[in-house]
N, C-alpha and C positions, 0 to 999 in steps of 0.2 A: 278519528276522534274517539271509537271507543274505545280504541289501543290504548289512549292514555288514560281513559276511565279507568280500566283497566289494572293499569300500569299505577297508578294513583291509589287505586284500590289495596292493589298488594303492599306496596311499600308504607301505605298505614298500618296493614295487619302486621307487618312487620315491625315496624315501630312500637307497636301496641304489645307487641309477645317481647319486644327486647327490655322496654321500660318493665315490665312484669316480672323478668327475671333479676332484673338490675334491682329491686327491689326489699328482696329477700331481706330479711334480719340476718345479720353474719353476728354471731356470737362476740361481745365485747369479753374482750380479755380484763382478769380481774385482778385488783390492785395489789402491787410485790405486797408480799408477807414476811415478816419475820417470824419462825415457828419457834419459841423457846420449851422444851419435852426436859421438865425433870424427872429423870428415873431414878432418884435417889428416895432413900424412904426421910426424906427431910426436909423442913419448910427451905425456901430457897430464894431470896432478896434478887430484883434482877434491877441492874445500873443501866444509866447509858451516861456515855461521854460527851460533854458538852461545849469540849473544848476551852472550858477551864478548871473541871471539876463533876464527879459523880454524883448524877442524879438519880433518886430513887422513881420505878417505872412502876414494879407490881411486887408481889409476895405469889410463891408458887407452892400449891398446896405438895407434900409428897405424892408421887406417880403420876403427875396431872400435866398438862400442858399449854400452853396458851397464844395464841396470835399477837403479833403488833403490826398490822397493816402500815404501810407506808415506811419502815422505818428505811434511812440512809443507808445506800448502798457503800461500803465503805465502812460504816460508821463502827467504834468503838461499844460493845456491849458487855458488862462483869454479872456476875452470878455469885453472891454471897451465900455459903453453909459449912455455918457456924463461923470457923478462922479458916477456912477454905475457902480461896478463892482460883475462880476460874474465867477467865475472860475469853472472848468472841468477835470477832471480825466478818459483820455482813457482808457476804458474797450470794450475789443472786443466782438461783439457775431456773431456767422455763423447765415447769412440771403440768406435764400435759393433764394428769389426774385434776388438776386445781384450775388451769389454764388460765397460767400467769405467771410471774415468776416468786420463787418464795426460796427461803433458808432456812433448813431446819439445825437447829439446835443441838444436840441431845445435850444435857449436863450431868454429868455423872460424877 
């Protein structure tokens, strides 16, 4: 009989030390980003495609940069400055620095 006190004994301590570990917070990965970086010394219109037509997103200060979380993997994005234009195709990659996946831009 106290073999299985015993025995009853450990395999809750056991129990008790596994749920403990299984607990932990594991880091939530954070949500894709589109990074659009313009490095031009000039304001700079940024689009996105809608699938029937260009929609205005933001205005980009010269040298500055700015996020769009969530944007479509895939998706069609243009860069207006002045009669320059320059377009972009979201492609994701995991960047362990940010941990998530994001696309960075540069517009030059």
């Amino acid at each position: 009989m106290r073999r299985r006190a015993m025995l009853a004994l450990i395999l809750t301590c056991a129990m008790l030390m596994g749920s403990r570990q299984s607990s932990t917070v594991v880091a939530q990965q954070q949500a894709p980003r589109l990074i659009a970086d313009n490095r031009t010394q000039y304001y700079v219109d940024v689009l996105v495609w809608n699938g029937n037509g260009w929609n205005f997103v933001s205005r980009l200060n010269p040298l500055t940069w700015s996020a769009f979380p969530n944007a479509a993997p895939n998706s069609m994005w243009r860069a207006v400055i002045g009669q320059v234009v320059r377009d972009h195709r979201v492609v994701y990659v995991y960047d362990r620095n940010y941990n998530g996946l994001q696309d960075v831009w540069w517009i030059q």
